[in-house]
C-alpha positions in Angstrom: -49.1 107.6 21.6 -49.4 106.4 17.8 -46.2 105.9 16.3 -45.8 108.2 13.0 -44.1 107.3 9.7 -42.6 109.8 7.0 -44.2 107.5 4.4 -46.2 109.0 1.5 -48.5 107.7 -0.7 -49.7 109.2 -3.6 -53.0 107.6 -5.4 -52.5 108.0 -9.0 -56.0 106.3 -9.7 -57.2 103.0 -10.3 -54.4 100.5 -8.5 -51.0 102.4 -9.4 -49.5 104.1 -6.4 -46.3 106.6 -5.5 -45.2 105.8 -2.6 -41.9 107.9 -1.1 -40.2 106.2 1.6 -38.7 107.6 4.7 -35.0 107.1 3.1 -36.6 109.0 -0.2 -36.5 106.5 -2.3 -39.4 106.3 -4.5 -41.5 103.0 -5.1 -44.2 102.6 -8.3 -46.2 100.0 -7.9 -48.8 98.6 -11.2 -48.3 102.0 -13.0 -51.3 102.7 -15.7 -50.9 106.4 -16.4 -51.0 107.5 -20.2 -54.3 106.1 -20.9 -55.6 105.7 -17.0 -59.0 108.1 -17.0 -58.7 108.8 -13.5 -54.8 109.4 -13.3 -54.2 113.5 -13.2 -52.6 114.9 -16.2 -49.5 116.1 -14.6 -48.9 112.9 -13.0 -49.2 110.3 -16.4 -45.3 110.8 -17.0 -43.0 110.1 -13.8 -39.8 111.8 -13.0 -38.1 109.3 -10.5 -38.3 105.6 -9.8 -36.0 103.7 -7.6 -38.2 101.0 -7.3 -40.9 99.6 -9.8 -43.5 96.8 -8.3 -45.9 94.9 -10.6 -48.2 93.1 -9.1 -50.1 91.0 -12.0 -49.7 91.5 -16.3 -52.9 93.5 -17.0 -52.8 96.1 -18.7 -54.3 98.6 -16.1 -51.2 97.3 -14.0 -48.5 97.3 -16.1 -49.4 99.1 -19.6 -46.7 101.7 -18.6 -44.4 99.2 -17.0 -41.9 98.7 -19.6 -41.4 102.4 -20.8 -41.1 103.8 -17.0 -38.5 100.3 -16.7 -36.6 101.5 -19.8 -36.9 105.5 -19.3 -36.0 105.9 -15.2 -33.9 102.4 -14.9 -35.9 101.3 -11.5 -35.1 97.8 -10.4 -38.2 95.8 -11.0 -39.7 93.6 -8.8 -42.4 91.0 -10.0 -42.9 87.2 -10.3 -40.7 85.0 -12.6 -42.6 85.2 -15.9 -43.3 89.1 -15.6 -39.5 89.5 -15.2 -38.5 87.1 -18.4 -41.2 89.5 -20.5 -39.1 92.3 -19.5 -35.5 90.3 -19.6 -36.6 89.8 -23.0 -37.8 93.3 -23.9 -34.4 94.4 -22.7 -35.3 95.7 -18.9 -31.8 95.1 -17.1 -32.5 95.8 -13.5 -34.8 93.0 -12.9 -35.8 91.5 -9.0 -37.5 88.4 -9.8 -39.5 86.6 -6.5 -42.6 84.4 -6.2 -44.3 84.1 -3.3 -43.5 83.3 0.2 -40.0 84.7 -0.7 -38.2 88.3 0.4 -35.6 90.1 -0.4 -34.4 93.6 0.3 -34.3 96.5 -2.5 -32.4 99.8 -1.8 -32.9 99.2 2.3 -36.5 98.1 1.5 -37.1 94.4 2.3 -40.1 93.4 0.1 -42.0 90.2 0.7 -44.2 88.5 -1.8 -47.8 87.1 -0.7 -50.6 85.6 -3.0 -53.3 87.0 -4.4 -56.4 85.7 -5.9 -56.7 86.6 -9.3 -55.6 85.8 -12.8 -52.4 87.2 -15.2 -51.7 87.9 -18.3 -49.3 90.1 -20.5 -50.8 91.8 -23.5 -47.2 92.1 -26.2 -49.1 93.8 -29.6 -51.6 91.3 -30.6 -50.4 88.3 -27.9 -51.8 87.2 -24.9 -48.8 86.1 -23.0 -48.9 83.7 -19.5 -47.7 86.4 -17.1 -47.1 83.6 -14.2 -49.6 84.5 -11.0 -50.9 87.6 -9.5 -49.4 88.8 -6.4 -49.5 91.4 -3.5 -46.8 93.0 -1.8 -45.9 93.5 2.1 -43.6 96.5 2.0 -41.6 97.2 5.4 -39.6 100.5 5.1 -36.5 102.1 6.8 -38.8 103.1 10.0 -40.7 100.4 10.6 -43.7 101.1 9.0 -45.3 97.9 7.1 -47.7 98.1 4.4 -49.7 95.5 2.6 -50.7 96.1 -1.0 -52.8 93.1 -2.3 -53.4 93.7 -5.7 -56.1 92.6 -7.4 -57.8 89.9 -5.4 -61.0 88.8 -4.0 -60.9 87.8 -0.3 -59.5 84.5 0.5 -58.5 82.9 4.2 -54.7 83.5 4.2 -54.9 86.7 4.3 -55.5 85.9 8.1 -52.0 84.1 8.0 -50.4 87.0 6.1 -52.0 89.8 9.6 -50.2 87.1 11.6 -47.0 86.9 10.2 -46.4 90.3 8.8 -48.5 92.5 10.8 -49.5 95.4 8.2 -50.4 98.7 10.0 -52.1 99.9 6.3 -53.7 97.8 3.8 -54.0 98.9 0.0 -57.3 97.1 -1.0 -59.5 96.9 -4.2 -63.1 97.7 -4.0 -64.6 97.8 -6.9 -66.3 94.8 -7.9 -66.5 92.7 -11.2 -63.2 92.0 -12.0 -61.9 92.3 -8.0 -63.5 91.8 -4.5 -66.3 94.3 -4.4 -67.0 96.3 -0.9 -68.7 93.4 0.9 -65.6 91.1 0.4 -63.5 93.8 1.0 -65.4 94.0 4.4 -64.3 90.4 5.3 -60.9 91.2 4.3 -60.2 94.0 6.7 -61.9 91.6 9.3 -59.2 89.0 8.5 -55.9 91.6 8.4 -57.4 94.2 11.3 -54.9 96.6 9.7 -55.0 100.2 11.6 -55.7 101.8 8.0 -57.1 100.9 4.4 -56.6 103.1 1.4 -59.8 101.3 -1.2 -58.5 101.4 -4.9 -59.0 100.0 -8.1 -62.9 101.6 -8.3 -64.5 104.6 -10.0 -62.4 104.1 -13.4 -65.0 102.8 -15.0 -68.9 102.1 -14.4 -68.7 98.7 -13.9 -66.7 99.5 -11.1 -69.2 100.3 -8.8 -67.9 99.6 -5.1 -67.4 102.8 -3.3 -65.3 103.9 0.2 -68.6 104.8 1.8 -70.4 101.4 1.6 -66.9 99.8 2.9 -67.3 102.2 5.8 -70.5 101.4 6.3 -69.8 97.7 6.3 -67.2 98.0 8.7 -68.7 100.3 11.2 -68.4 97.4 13.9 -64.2 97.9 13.7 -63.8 101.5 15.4 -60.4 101.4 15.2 -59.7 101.1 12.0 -59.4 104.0 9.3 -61.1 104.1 5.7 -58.4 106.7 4.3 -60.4 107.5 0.9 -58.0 109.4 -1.4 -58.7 111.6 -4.5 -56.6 110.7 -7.5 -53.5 112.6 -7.6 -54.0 113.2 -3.3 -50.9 112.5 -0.8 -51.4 110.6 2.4 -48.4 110.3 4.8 -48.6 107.6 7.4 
């Protein structure tokens, strides 16, 4: 029998996530809300964050990052150069990492993994280096292990990252252009053979164009595994 986790995950559109873990404490990870299309009204200001995960500088990643920092007093977890931004902008409760590296947050060990894809920080009218982009494998308090890449095209670690950390659910982006689009997204759920895949970072705008349905399609040969498509604003527990 399939062992069940209390973990929920809320979509709030394009790549930022609520995820509530089976201790209750509540994670955020790339939070674009105020200005997100596709994030539900009621859901563009947050009420709780324990935890507050940033995965790369851009803005539809971390536009809300510093106000939700300064405004719920999460610890932040992100790579060096995100975390100096935010030392500097006067974010206390900073968790530097880089990759490879883990480290445990309110009962939550948190392991950094690569991703393949650029970063930036946008401060007024500067383009600042916001070190590398990065995913996330998340292990929480029953168990459960979750693997949020970020944005990232497919690339042959991600093999070595199924082997070492074993994600049951995969967060991936689909949507093409400025990520992997569904046929890479394919390859990568050949590479990680995770149980389940929530697809994000699509439908935000129409250069976006990778959809759940052709990643289904494309991965009709793996059975076991299930495309959970979510609806902005829409609660999946594990």
């Amino acid at each position: 029998m399939e062992k069940k986790s209390a973990v929920r995950i809320t979509w709030l559109g394009h790549s930022a996530f609520r995820i509530v873990s089976p201790g209750g404490k509540t994670l955020i990870i790339d939070p674009w809300l105020k200005n997100n299309p596709s994030c539900p009204q009621e859901m563009k200001v947050l009420s709780k964050a324990d935890l507050l995960l940033l995965t790369h500088g851009h803005f539809d990643h971390f536009e809300d990052a510093l106000e939700i920092a300064r405004s719920l007093g999460p610890k932040v977890v992100a790579n060096f150069e995100i975390c100096q931004y935010l030392e500097r902008e006067g974010v206390k409760e900073t968790r530097p990492m880089n990759k490879g590296g883990t480290q445990s947050i309110e009962g939550i060990p948190i392991t950094m993994v690569p991703a393949s894809h650029t970063s930036s920080i946008q401060a007024g009218d500067d383009i600042l280096p916001g070190g590398e982009a990065v995913g996330f494998v998340l292990t929480f308090e029953d168990g459960f292990r979750l693997y949020d890449t970020g944005d990232t095209t497919v690339f042959g670690d991600m093999k070595l990252i199924a082997e070492l950390y074993r994600p049951e659910l995969v967060i991936l982006p689909i949507g093409d252009l400025f990520t992997m689009g569904p046929r890479e997204a394919a390859m990568a759920c050949r590479l990680l053979r995770p149980r389940r895949v929530i697809p994000a970072h699509y439908g935000t705008f129409p250069p976006l164009t990778g959809r759940p349905q052709q990643l289904r399609e494309l991965t009709s040969d793996l059975p076991e595994m299930e495309i959970v498509a979510l609806k902005p604003g829409e609660t999946w527990t594990a």
